[in-house]
N, C-alpha and C positions, 0 to 999 in steps of 0.2 A: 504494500500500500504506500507505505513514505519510497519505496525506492525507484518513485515516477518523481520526487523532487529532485528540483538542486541541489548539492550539499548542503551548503549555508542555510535552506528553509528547511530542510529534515534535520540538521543540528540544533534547530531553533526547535521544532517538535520534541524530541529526541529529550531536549533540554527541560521543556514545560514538562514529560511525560515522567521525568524523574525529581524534579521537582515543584510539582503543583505551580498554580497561575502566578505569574509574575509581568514586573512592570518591562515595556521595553528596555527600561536602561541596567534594569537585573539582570534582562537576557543579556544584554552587552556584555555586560563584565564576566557573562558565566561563558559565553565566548571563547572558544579555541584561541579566536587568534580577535586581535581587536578590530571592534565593528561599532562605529558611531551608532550612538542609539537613533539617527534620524534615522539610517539607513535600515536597521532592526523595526521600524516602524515600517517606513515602506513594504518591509519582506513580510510583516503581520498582517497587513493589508491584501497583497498578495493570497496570504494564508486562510487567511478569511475569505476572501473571495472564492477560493478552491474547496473549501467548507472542511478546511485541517485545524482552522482555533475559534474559539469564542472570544468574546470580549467581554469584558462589564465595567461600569465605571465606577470606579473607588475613590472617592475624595477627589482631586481636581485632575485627576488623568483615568486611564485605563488598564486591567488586569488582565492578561492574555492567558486561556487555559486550551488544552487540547479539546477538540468538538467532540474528535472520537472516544469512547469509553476504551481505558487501556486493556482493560480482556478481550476485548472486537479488536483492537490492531495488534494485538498477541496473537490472538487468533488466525488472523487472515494471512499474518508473516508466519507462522510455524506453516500454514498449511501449503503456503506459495513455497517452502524449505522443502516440506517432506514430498512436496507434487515434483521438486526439480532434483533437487538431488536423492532420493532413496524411491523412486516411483510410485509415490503416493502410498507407500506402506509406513504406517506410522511403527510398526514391528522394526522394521529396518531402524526408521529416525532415532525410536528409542535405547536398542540397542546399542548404536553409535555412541547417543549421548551417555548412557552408561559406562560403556568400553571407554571414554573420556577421563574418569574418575578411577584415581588410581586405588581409593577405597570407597565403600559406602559407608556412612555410617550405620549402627544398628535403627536408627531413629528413620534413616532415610527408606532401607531395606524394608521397616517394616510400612511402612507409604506403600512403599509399591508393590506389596503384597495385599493390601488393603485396597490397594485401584485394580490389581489382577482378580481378586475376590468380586469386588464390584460388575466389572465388565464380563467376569462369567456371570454372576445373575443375571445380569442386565441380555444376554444374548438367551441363556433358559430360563423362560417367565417362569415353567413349573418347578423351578427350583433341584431338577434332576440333573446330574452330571451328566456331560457328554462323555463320551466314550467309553462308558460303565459297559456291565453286562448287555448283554443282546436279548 
């Protein structure tokens, strides 16, 4: 989703989505590299227009937050991942990201036996194992 911006406007998102709405001139400074806060306004204006941030007015200026909800552009960039690079199996994706992690902890391990628990009810409503007897 953000990787149809420029950089400088998906740094700008990138920036809101990790630290809630802020003034142009806080984006400035939070800034890789420095960027007059007019020209950070311009790029908000832009952003807005493309429907990537809100506004709202806070005291005598304005507070810029992402439009999109951050589990919706989690969402759409994990799925735009596992569609390109592991073809569209999230088995793959996840694997990967595990193999990543030189340990898990025990806390994490047990997540993700608790999301494998889940996802097999979720696929037999009757609550019967697959693969059991015949």
């Amino acid at each position: 989703m953000l990787d149809h911006l420029p950089p400088r406007e998906r740094e700008i998102v990138t920036l809101l989505y990790e630290r809630g709405a802020m003034s142009p001139s806080a984006i400035s400074e939070g800034l890789s590299e420095t960027v007059s806060a007019q020209a950070v306004r311009s790029m908000l204006s832009r952003l807005e227009g493309k429907g990537y941030v809100s506004r709202k007015r806070e005291g005598r200026g304005f507070v810029y937050a992402p439009k999109i909800p951050e589990d919706t552009a989690r969402q759409t960039a994990l799925q735009k991942i596992v569609g390109t690079f592991f073809g569209g199996s999230a088995v793959n994706a996840a694997s990967a990201l595990i193999g990543m992690s030189d340990k898990l902890e025990d806390g994490e391990i047990e997540k993700l036996e608790e999301m494998i628990a889940k996802a097999r009810a979720s696929s037999d409503p009757s609550g019967n194992e697959k693969g059991g007897q015949s």
